[in-house]
C-alpha positions in Angstrom: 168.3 167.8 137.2 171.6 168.9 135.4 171.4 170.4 132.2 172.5 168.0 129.3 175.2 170.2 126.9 174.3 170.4 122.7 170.9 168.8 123.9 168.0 169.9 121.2 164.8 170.9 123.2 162.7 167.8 121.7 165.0 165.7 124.2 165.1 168.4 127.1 161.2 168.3 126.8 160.3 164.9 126.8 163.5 164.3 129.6 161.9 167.0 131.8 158.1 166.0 131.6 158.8 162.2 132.0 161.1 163.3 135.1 158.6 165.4 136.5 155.9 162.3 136.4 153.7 164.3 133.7 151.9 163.0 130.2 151.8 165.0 127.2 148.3 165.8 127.8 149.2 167.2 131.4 151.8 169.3 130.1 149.5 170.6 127.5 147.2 171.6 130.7 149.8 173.3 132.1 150.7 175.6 129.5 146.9 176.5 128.6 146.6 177.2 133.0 150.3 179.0 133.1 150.1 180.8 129.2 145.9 181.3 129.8 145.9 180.7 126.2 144.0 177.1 125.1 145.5 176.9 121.9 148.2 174.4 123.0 147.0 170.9 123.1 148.5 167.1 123.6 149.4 166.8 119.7 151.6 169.8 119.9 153.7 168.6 122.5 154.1 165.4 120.6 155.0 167.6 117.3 157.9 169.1 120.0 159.1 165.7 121.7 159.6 164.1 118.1 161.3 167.2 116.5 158.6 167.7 113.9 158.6 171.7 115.7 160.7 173.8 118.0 158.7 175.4 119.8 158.4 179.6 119.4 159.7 181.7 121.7 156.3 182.6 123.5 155.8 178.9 124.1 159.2 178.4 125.5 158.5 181.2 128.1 155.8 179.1 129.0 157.7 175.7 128.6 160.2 177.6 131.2 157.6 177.9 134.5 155.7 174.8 133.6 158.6 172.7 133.5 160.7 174.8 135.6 163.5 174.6 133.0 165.8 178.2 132.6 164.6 180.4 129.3 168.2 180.8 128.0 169.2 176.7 128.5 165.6 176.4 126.3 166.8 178.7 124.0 170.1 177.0 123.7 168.0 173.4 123.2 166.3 175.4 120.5 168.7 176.6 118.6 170.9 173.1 119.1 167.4 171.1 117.4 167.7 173.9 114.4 170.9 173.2 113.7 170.7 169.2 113.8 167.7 169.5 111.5 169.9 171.7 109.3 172.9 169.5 109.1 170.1 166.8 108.2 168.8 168.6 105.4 172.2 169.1 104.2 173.5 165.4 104.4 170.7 164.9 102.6 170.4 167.2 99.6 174.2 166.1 99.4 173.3 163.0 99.1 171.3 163.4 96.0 173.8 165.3 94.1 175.8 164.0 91.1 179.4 163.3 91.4 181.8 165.9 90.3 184.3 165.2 87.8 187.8 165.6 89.0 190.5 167.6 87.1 193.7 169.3 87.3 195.2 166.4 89.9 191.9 165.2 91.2 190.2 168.7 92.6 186.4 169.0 91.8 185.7 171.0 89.5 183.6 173.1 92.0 186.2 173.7 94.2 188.8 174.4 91.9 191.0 177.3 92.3 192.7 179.0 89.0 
């Protein structure tokens, strides 16, 4: 498979595992036989694929052999999903903030230079 550029690991997760024939649950199984630790199930791999969590950096070794996906292009996919969900929080706090008042030849206040 080629490697998708700016592609947040929810998406390279979900792309790899349906390419690779494999459910959620399987995957799950995977990591638990790969990692030895049970702690991952089905429901956290569905809190990856939809974006609700990246996954840490111990899981994403683990991601890495089970999927047989490169660390550093999960890494990348990681740090691509944190900054999408930042640029959502942003839109939307700016969203819900109160217009400025222009002065001085229409430069918000905020931004205004003297």
């Amino acid at each position: 498979m080629q490697p998708v550029l700016e592609e947040p690991i929810s998406d390279l997760i979900r792309r790899t595992r349906t390419g690779r024939g494999m459910t959620q649950a399987a995957l799950a199984r995977q990591l638990a036989n790969v990692s030895g630790n049970a702690a991952v199930t089905r429901d956290q791999v569905t809190r990856w694929e939809r974006g609700g969590r990246v996954p840490s950096p111990y899981w994403r070794r683990w991601l890495s052999i089970a999927l047989d996906v490169p660390s550093g292009q999960l890494d990348r996919a990681a740090r691509c999903a944190r900054a999408v969900r930042l640029l959502a929080i942003d839109r939307q706090s700016s969203a819900l903030l109160p217009p400025v008042p222009a002065r001085n030849g229409g430069v918000p206040e905020r931004v205004h230079r003297t």
